[in-house]
BAVEX-748119 format. One line per 5 residues: number of its first residue (from 1); for each residue x, y, z of N, C-alpha, C, O. Coordinates in Angstrom, 2 decimals. Example, Ala and Ser with C-alpha at 12.3 -4.5 7.8 and 13.67 -1.06 7.14 Angstrom:
// BAVEX-748119
1) 13.19,-5.69,7.80,12.30,-4.50,7.80,13.20,-3.30,7.80,14.24,-3.32,8.46  12.85,-2.25,7.08,13.67,-1.06,7.14,12.90,0.03,7.87,13.41,1.14,8.04;
This chain:
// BAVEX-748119
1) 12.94,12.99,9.03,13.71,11.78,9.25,13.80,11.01,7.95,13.21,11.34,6.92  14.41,10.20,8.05,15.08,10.02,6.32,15.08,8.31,6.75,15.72,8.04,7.76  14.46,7.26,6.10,14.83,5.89,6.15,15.89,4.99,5.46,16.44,5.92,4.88  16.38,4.25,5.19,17.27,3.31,4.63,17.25,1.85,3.85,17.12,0.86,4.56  17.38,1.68,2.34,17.13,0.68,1.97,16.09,0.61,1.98,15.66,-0.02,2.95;
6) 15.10,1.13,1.04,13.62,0.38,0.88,13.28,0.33,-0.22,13.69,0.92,-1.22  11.98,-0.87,0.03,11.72,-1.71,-1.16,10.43,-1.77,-1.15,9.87,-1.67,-0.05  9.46,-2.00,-2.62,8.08,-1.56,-2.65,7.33,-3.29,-3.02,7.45,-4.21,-3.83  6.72,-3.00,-2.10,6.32,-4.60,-1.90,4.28,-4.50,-1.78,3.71,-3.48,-1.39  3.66,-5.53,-2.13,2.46,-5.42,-2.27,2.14,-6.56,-0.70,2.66,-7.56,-0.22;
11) 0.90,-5.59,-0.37,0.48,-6.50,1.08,-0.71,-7.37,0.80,-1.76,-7.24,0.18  0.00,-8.48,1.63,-1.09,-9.68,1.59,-2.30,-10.02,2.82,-3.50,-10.02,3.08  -0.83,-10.35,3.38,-2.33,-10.70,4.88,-1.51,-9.90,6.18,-0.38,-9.44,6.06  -2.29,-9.84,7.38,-1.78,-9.41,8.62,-1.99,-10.18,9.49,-2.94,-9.86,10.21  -1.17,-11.72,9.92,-1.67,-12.56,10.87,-1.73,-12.15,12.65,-2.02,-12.88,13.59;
16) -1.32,-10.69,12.63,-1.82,-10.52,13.92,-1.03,-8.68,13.70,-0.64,-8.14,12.67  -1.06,-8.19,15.07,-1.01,-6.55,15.00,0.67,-6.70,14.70,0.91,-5.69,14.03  1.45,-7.15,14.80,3.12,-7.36,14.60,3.74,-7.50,13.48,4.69,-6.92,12.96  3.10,-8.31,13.21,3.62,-8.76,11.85,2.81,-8.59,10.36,1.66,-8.15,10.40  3.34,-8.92,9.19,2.50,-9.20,8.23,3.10,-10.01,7.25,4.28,-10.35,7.39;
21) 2.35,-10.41,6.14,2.73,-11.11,4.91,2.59,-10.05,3.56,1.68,-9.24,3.42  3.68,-10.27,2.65,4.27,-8.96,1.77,4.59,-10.25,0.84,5.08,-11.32,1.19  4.07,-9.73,-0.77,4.81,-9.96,-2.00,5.87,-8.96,-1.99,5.56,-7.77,-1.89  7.52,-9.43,-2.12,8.29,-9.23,-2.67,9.45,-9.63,-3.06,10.40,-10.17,-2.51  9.18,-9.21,-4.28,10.50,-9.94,-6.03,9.74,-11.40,-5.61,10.32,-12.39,-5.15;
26) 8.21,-11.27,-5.91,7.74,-12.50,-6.00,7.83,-13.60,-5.00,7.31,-14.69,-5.24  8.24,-13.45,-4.30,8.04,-14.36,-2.92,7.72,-13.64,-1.55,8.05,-12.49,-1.27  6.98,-14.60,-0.70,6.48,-14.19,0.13,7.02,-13.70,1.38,7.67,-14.67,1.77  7.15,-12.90,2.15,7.88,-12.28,3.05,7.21,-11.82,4.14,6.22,-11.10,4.12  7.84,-12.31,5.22,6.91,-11.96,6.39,7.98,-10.65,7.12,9.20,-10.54,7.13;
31) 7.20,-10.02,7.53,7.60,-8.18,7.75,7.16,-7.67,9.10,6.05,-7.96,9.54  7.84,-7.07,9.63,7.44,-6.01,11.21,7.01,-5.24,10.49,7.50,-4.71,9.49  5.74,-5.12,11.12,4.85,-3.72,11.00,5.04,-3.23,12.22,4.90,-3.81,13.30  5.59,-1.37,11.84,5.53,-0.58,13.06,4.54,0.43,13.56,4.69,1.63,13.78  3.34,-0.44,13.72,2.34,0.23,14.00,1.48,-0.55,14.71,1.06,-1.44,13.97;
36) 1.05,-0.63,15.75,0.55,-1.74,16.28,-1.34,-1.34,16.36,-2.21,-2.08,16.82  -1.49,-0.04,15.79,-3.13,0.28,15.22,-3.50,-0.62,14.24,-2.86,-1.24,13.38  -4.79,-0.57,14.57,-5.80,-1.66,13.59,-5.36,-1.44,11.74,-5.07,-2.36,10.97  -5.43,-0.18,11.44,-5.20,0.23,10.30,-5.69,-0.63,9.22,-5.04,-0.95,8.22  -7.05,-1.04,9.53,-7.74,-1.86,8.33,-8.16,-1.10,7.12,-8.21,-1.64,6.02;
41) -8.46,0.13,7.31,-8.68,0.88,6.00,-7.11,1.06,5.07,-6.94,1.25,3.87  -6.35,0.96,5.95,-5.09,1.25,4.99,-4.57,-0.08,4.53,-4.32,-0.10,3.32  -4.33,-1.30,5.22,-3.81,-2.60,5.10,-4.65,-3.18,4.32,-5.65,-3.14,5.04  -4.95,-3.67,3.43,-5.95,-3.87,2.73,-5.40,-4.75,1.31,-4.63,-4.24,0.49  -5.78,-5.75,1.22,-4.69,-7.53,0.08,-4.62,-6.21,-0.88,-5.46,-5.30,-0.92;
46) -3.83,-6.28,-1.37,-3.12,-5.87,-3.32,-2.34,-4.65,-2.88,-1.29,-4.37,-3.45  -2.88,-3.83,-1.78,-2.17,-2.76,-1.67,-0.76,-2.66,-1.49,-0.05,-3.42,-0.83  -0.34,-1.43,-2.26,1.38,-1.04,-2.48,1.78,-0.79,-0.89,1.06,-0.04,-0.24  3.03,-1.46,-0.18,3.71,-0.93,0.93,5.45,-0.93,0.64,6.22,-1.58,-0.08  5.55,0.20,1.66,6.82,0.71,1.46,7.97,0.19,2.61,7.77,0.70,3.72;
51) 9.12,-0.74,2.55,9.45,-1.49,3.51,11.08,-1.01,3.68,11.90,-0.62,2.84  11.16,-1.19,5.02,13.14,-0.47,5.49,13.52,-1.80,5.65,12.86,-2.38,6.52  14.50,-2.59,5.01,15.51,-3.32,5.36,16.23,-2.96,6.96,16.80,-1.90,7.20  16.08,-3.94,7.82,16.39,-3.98,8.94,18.26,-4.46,8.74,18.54,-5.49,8.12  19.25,-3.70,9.27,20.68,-3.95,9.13,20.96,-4.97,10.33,22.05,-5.49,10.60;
56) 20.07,-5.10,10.80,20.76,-6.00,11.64,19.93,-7.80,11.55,18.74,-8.12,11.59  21.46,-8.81,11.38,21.47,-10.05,10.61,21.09,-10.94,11.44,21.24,-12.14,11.23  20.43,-10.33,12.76,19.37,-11.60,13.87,18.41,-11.79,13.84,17.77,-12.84,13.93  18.07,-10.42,13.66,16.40,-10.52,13.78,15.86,-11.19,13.07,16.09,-11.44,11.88  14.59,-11.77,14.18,13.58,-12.92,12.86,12.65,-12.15,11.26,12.02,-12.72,10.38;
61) 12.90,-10.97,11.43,12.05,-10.18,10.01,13.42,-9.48,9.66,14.30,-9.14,10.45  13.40,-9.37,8.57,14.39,-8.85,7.46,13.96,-7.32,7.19,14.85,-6.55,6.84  12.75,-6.88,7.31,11.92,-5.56,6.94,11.41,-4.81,7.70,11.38,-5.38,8.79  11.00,-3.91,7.75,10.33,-2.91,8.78,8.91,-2.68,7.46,9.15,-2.42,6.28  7.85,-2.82,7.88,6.70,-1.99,7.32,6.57,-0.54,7.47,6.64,-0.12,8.63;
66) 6.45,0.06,6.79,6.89,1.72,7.01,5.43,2.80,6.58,4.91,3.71,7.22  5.19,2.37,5.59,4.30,3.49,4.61,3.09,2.05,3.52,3.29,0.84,3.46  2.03,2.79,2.90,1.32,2.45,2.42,0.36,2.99,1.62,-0.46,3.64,2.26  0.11,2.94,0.14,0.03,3.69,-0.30,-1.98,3.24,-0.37,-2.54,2.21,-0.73  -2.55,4.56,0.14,-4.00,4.09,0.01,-4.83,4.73,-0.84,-4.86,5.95,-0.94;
71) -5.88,3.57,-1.83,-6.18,4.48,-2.80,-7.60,4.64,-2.62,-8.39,3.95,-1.98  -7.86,6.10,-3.59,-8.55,6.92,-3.47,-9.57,6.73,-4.67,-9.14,6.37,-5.77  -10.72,6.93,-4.51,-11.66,6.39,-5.85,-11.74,8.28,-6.47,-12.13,9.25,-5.82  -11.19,8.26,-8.00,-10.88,8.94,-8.43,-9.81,9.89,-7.82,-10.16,11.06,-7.83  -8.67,9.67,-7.32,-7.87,10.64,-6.70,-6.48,9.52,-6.63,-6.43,8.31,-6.40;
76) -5.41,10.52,-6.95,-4.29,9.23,-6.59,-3.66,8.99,-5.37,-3.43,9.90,-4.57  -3.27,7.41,-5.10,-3.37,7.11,-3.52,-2.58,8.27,-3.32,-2.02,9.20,-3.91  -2.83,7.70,-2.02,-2.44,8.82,-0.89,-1.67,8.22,0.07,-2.33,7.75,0.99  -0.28,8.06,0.18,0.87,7.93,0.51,0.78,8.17,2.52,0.37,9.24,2.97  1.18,7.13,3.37,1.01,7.59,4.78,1.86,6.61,5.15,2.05,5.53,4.60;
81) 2.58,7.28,6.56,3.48,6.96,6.90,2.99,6.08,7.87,2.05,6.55,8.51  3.38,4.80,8.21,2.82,4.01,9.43,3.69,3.61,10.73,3.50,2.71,11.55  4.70,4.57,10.63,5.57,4.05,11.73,5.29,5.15,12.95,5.42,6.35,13.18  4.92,4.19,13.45,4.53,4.46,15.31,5.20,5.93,16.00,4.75,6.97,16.48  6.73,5.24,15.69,7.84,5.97,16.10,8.15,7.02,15.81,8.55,7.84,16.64;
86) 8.04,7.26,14.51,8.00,8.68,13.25,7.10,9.98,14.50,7.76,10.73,15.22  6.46,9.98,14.49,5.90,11.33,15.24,6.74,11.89,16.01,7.51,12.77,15.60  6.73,11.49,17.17,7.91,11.90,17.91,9.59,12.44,17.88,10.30,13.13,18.60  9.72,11.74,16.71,10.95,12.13,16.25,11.07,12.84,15.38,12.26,12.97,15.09  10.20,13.55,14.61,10.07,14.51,13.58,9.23,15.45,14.45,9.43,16.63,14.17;
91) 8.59,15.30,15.17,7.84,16.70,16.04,9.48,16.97,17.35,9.83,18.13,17.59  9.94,16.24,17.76,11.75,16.36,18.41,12.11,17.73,17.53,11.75,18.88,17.80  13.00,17.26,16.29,13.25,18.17,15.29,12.72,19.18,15.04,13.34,20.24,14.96  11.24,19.04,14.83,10.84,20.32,14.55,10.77,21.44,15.75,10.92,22.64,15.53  10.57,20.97,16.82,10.23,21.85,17.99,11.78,22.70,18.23,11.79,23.91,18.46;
96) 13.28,21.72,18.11,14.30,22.05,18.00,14.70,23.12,17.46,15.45,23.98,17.91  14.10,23.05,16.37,14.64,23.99,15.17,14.10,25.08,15.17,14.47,25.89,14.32  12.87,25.51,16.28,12.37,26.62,15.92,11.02,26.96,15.69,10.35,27.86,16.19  10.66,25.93,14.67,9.69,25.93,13.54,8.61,25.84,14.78,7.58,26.41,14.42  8.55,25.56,15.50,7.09,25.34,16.47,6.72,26.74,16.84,5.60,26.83,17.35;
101) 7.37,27.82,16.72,6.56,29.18,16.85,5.70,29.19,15.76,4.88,30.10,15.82  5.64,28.70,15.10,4.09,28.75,13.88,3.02,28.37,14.55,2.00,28.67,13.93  2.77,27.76,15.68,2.46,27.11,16.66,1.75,28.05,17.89,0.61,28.03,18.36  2.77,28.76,18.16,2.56,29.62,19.14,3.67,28.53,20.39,3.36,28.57,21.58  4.88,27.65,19.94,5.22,27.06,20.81,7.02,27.45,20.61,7.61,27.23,19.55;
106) 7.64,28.01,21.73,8.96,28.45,21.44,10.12,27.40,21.15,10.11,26.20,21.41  11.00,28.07,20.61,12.38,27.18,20.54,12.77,27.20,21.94,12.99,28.27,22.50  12.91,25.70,22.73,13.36,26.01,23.84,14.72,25.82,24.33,15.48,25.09,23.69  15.17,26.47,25.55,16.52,26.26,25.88,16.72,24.89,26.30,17.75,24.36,25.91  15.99,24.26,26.98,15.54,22.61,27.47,14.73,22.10,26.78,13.65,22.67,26.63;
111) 14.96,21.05,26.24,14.11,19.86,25.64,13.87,18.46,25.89,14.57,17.79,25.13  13.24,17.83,26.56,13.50,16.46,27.14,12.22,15.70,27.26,11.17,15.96,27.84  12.62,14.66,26.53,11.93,13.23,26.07,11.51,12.81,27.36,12.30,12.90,28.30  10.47,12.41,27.51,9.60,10.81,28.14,10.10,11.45,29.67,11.10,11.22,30.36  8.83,12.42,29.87,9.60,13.10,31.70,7.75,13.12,31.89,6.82,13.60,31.23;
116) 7.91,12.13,33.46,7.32,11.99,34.22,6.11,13.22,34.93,6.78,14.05,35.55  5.13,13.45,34.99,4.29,14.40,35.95,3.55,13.57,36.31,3.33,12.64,35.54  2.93,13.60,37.53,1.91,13.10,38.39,1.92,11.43,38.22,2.69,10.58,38.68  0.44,11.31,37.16,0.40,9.68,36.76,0.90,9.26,35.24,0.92,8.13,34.74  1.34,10.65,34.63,1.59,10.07,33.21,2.64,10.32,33.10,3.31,10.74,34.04;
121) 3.18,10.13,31.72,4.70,10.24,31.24,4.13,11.01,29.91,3.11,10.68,29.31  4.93,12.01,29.61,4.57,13.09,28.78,5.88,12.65,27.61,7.01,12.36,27.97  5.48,12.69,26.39,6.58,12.36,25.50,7.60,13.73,25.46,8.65,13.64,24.82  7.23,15.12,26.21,8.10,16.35,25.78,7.63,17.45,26.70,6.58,18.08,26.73  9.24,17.52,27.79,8.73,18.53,28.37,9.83,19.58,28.05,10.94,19.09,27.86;
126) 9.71,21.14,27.92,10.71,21.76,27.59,10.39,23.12,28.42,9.32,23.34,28.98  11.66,24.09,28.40,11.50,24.90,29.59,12.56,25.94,28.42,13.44,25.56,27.65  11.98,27.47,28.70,12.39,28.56,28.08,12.81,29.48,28.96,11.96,30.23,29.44  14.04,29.61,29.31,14.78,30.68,30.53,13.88,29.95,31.52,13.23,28.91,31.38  14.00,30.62,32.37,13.31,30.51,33.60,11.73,30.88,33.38,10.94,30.55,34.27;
131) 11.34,31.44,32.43,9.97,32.10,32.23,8.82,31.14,32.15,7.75,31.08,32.75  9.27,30.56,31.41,8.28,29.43,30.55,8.72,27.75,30.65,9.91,27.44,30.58  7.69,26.76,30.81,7.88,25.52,30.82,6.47,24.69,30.54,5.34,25.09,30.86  6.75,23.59,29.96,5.62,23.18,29.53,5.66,22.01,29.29,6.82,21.63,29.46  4.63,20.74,28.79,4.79,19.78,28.72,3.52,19.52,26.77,2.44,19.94,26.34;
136) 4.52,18.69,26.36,3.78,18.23,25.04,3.54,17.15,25.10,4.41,16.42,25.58  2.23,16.52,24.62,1.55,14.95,24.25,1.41,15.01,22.56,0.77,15.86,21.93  2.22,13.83,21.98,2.80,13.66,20.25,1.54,12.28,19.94,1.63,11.15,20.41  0.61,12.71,19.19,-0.20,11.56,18.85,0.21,11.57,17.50,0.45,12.70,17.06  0.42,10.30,16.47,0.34,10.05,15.48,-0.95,9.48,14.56,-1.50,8.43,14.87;
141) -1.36,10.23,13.44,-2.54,10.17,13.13,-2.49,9.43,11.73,-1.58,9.89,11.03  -3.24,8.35,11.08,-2.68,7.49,9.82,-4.42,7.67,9.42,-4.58,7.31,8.25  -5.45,8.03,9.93,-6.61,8.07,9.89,-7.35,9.34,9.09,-7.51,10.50,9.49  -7.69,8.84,8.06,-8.24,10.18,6.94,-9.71,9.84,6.11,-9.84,8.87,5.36  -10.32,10.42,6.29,-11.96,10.68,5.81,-11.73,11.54,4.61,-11.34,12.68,4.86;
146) -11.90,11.20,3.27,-12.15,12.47,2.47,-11.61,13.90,2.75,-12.40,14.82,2.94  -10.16,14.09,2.76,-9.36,14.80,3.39,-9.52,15.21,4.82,-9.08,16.29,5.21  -10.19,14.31,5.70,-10.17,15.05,7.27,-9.59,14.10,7.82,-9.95,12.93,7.68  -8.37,14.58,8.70,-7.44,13.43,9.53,-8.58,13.34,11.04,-9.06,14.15,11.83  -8.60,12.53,10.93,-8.83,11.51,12.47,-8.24,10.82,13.42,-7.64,9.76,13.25;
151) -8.38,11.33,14.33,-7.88,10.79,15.71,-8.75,10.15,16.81,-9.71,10.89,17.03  -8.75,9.03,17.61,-8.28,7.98,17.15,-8.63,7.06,16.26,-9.80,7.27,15.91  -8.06,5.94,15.61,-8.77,4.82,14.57,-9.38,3.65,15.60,-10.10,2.76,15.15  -9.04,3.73,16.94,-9.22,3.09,17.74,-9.39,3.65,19.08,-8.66,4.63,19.29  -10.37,3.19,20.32,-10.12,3.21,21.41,-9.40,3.26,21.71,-8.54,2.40,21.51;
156) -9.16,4.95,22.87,-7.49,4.86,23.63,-7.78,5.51,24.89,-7.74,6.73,25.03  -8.17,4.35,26.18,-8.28,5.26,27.42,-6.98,5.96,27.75,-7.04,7.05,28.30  -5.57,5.30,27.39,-4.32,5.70,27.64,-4.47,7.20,26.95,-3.89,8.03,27.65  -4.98,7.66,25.98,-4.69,8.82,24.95,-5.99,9.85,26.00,-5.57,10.98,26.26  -7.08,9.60,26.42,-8.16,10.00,27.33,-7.18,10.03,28.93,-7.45,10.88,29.78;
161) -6.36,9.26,29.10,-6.04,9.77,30.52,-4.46,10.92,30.14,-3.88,11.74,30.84  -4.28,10.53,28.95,-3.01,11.96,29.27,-3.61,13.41,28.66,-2.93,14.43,28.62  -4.54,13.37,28.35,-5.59,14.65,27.87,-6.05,15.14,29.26,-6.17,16.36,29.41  -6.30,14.34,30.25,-6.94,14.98,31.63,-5.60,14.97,32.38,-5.66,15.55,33.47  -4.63,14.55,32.10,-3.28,14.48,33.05,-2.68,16.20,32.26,-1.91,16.82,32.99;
166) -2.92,16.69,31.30,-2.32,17.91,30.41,-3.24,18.79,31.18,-2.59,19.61,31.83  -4.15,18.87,31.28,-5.52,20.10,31.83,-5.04,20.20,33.20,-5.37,21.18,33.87  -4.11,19.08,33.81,-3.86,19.42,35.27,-2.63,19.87,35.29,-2.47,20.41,36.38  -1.82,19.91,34.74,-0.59,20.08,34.12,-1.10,22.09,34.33,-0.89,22.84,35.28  -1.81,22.35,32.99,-2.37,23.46,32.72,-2.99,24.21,34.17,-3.18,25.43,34.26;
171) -3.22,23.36,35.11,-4.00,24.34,36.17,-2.63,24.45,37.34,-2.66,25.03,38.43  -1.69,23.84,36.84,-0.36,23.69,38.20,0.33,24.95,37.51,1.46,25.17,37.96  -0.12,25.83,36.52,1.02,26.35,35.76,2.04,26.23,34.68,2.66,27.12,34.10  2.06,25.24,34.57,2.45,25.05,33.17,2.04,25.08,32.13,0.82,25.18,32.25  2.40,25.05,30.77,1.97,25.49,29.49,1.93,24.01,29.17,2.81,23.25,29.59;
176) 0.68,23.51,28.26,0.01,22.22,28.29,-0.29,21.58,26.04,-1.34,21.89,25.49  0.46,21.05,25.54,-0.20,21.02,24.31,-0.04,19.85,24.02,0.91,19.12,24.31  -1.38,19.54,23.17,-1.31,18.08,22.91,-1.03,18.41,20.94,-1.57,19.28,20.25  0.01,17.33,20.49,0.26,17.99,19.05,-0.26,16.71,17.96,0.32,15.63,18.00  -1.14,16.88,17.22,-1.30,15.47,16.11,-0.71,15.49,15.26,-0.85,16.30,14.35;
181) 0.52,14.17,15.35,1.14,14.28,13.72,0.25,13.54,12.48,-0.27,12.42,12.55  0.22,14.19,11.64,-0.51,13.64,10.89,0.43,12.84,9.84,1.09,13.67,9.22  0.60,12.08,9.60,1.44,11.12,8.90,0.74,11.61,7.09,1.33,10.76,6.41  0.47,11.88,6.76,0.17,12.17,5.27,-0.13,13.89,5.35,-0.09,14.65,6.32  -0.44,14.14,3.91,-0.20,15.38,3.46,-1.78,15.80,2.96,-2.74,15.10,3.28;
186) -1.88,16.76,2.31,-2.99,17.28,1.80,-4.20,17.10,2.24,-5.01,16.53,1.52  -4.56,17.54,3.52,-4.99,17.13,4.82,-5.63,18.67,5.10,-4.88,19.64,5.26  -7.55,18.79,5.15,-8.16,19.78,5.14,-8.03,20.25,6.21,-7.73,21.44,6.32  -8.24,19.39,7.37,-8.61,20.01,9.12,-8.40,18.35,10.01,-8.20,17.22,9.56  -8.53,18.71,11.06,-8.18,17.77,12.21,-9.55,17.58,12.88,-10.15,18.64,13.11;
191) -10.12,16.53,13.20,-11.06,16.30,14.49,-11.03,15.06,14.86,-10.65,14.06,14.24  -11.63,15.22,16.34,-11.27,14.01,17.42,-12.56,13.04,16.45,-13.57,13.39,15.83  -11.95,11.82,16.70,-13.16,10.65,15.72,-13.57,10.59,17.13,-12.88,10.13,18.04  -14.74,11.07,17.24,-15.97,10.66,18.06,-16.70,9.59,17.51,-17.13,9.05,18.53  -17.03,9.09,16.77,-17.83,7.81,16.29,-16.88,6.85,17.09,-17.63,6.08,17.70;
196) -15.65,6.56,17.34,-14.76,5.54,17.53,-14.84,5.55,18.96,-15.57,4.74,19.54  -14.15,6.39,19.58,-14.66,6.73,20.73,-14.75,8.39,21.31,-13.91,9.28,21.36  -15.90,8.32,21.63,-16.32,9.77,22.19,-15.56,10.47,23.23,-15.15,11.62,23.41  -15.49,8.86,24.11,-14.70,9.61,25.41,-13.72,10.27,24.84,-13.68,11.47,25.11  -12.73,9.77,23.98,-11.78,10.82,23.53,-11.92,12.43,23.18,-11.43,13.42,23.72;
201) -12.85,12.27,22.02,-13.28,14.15,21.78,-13.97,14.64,23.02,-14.08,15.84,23.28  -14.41,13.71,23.74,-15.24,14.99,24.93,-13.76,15.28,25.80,-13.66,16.45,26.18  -12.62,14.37,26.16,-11.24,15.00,26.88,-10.85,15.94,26.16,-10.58,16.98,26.75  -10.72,15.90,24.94,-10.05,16.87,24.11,-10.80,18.07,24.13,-10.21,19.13,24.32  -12.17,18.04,23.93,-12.44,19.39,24.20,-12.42,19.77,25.36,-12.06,20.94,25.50;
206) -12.71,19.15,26.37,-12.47,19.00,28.10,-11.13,19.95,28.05,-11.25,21.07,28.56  -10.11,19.65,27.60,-8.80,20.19,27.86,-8.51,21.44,26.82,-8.09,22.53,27.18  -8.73,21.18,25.88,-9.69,22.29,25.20,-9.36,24.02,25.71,-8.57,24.93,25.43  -10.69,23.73,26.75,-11.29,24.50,27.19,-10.36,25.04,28.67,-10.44,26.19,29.12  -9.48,23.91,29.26,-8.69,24.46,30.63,-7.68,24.67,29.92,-6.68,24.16,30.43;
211) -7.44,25.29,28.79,-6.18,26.01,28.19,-5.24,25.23,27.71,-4.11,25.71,27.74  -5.41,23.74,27.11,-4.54,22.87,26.71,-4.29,23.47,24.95,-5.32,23.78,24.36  -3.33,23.57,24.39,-3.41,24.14,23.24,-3.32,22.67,21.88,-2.39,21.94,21.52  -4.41,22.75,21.58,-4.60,21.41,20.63,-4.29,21.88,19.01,-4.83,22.86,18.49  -3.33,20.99,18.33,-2.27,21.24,17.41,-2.36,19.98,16.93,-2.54,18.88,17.46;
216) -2.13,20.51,15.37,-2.29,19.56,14.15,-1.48,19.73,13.13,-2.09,20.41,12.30  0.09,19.37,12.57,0.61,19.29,11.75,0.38,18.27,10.86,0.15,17.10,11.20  0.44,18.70,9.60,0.66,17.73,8.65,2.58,17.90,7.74,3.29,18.84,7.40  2.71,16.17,7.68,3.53,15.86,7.35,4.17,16.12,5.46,3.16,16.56,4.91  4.95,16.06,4.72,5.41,16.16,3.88,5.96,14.28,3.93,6.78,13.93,4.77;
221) 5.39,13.30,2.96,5.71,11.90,3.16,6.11,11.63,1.97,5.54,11.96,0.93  7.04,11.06,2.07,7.98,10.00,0.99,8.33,8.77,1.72,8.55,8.64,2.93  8.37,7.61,0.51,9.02,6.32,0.83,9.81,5.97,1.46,9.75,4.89,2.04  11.22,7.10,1.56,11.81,7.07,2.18,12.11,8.46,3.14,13.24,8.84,3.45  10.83,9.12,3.53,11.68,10.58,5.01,9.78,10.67,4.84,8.89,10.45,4.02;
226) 10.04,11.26,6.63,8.79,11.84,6.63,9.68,13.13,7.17,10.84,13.10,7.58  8.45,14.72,6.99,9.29,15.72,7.34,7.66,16.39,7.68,6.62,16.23,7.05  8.03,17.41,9.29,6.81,18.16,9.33,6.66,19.31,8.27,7.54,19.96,7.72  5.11,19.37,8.13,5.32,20.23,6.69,4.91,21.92,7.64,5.70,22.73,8.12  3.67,21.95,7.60,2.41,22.33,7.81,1.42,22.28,9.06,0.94,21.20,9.37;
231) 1.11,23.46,9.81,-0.24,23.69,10.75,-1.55,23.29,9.78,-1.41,23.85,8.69  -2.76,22.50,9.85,-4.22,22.30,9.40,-5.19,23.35,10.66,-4.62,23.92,11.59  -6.45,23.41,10.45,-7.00,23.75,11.09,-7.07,22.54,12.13,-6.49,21.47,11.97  -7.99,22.91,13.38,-8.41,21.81,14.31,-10.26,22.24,14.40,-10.80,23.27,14.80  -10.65,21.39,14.04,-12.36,21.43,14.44,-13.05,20.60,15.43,-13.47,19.47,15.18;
236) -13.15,21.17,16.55,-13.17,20.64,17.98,-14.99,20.34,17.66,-15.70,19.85,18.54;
């Protein structure tokens, strides 16, 4: 996905999860952040952010917060994409195109957004001839340890109940995968942040284990496009 009009602005403060305060061309600018995660390791006063001019002349913010560049003690920052939205729509594309048999996940003849099973809403369910059908869960990951992406940066019973809503999914017959986009690049392996919350990695391996297929791309990120690059390992 490719963004529009952006401008490199240094971050100041974050007066709540919505919004923030941005130096730029020297005055102060208050900005939509599209990420409504804590992201305190990345948001952080002096740091470089990467901002989309919003085209439309109502809205109360002029900017979209997009990317942020986080630095690395001896290593140069490391560039991550922070928009919420981005996963889904670059894992869309990619699944489209094919590219998800690297995966072990087909190009399908049906593809369809935000479809309902039981108690959850699955961001992707898709169906191959009559043979095959399945349902995908798209987490976006901005969370990195000394090259290991982490999932979550935060408590998510919502992210813990569609991990046990996929394993049932998996026992009705259907084909079940939960996929992590990883918003940055050069990215060793994937694991559930159990320090943050456990309940999460114990669902994930929970589902794991009833045949949910757990998947970790990493992204290719620029200022302006994020693009899926790359399968990482997953270390359950």
């Amino acid at each position: 996905m490719i963004y529009q009009d952006i401008h490199r602005a240094a971050f100041l403060s974050r007066p709540n999860r919505f919004i923030a305060q941005v130096e730029l061309d020297g005055a102060v600018e208050t900005v939509h952040v599209k990420n409504t995660g804590r992201c305190r390791e990345l948001l952080v006063p002096g740091c470089t952010v990467y901002l989309e001019r919003c085209p439309n002349p109502a809205r109360k913010t002029k900017f979209d917060l997009i990317a942020v560049e986080k630095a690395r003690p001896g290593l140069p920052p490391l560039l991550v994409n922070l928009d919420a939205q981005a996963p889904n729509r670059v894992f869309g594309e990619w699944l489209a195109s094919g590219r998800g048999a690297e995966l072990g996940l087909p190009k399908p003849d049906l593809l369809r957004p935000e479809t309902t099973w039981g108690n959850s809403r699955f961001d992707f369910y898709w169906e191959l001839s009559e043979a095959r059908r399945g349902f995908v869960e798209v987490k976006g990951c901005t969370l990195e340890e000394n090259g290991l992406a982490l999932f979550p940066d935060a408590p998510t019973e919502r992210g813990v109940k569609h991990l046990r809503e996929l394993a049932a999914c998996r026992r009705a017959g259907y084909e079940a995968a939960v996929c992590f986009v990883l918003q940055m690049a050069g990215m060793r392996s994937f694991s559930p942040n159990d320090a943050t919350h456990p309940a999460f990695g114990a669902a994930l391996r929970a589902a794991a284990e009833a045949g949910v297929s757990v998947l970790a791309v990493e992204c290719t990120v620029a200022a302006d496009r994020l693009t899926m690059a790359k399968p990482v390992p997953v270390l359950l």
